[in-house]
C-alpha positions in Angstrom: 19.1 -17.8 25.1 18.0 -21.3 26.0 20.0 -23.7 27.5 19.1 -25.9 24.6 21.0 -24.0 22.0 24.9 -24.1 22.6 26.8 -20.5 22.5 29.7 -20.6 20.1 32.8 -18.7 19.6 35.9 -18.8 17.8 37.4 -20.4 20.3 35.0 -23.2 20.9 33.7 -23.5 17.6 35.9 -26.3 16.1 35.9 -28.6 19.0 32.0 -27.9 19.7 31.1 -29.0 15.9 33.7 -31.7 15.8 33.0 -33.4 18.8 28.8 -33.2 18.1 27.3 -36.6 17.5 24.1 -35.0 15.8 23.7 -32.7 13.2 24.7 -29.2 14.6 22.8 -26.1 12.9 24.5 -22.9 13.4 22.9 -19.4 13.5 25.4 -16.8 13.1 24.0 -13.7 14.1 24.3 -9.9 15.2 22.7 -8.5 17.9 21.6 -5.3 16.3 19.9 -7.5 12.7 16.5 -7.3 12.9 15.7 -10.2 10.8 18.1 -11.8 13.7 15.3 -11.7 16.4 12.9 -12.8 13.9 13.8 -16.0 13.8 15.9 -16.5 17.1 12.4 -17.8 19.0 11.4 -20.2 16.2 15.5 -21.8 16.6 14.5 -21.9 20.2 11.0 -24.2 19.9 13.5 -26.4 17.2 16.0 -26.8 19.9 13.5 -28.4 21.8 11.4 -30.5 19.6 13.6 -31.6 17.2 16.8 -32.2 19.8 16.8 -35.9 18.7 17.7 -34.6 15.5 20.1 -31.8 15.6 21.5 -29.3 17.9 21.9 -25.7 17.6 24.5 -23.0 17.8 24.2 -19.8 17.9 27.4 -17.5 16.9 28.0 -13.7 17.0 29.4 -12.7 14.0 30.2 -9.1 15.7 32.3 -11.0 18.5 33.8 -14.0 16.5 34.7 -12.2 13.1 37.1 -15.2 12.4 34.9 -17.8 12.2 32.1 -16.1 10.5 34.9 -15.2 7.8 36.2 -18.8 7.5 32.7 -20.0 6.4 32.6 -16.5 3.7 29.4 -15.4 6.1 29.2 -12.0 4.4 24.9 -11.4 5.2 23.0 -12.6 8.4 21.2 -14.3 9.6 23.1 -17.4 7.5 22.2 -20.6 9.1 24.8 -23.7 8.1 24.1 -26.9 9.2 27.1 -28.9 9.8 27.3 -33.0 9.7 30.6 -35.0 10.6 32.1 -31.4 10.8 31.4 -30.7 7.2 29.1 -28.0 5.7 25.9 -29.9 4.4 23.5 -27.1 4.1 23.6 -23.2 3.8 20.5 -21.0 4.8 20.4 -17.3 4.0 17.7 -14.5 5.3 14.9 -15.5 8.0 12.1 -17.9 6.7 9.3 -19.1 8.9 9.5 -22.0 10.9 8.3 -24.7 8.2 10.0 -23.5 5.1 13.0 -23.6 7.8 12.5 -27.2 9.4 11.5 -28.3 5.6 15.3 -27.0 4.4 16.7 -28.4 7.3 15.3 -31.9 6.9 15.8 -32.3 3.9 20.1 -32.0 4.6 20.1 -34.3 7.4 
C-alpha cells in the first residue's frame, strides 16, 4: 500500500476520520475479494492526484469487523466517503476510475 493512503482500524478509525481536514474516502476491503484488487491501484493514482481534495483509507473488514458493522458494510468493496466525520457518500462494487472520481466529486 502507498504511503499516500492511510491504514485504518477499529482502533484508529474514529480519531483518523474526525481529526481529517479533507474529505476522507474509505475502502473497506478483504484481502481475499477479487473485485478488491481491482480497484485498489486506481485508489492508489487518486491518492496522489487528487490529495488536495480528499484522502484515503483503506480498512479490512476481515480484521476490524466492528467498524465495518457500525457503517452496515454487508458487500465489498463499499467505498464511503466521509466529510466533517459524517457519511456523505456510499459506493458499492468496483467501477473504473472515472465513473469512480465522477461519484466522488460530485459528494465533495
Amino acid at each position: 500500500m502507498s504511503e499516500n493512503i492511510t491504514t485504518l482500524t477499529d482502533a484508529t478509525f474514529d480519531e483518523v476520520i474526525g481529526a481529517s481536514d479533507r474529505p476522507v474516502l474509505v475502502d473497506f476491503w478483504a484481502e481475499w475479494c477479487g473485485p478488491c484488487k481491482t480497484i485498489a491501484p486506481i485508489l492508489e493514482e487518486l491518492a496522489v492526484e487528487q490529495s488536495d481534495k480528499f484522502a484515503i483509507g483503506k480498512l479490512d473488514v476481515d480484521n476490524n469487523v466492528a467498524t465495518a458493522t457500525k457503517f452496515s458494510v454487508m458487500s465489498i468493496p463499499t467505498l464511503l466517503l466521509f466529510k466533517n466525520g459524517k457519511v456523505v457518500a456510499r459506493l458499492v462494487g468496483a467501477k473504473p476510475k472515472g465513473a469512480l472520481l465522477q461519484e466522488i466529486t460530485q459528494s465533495l
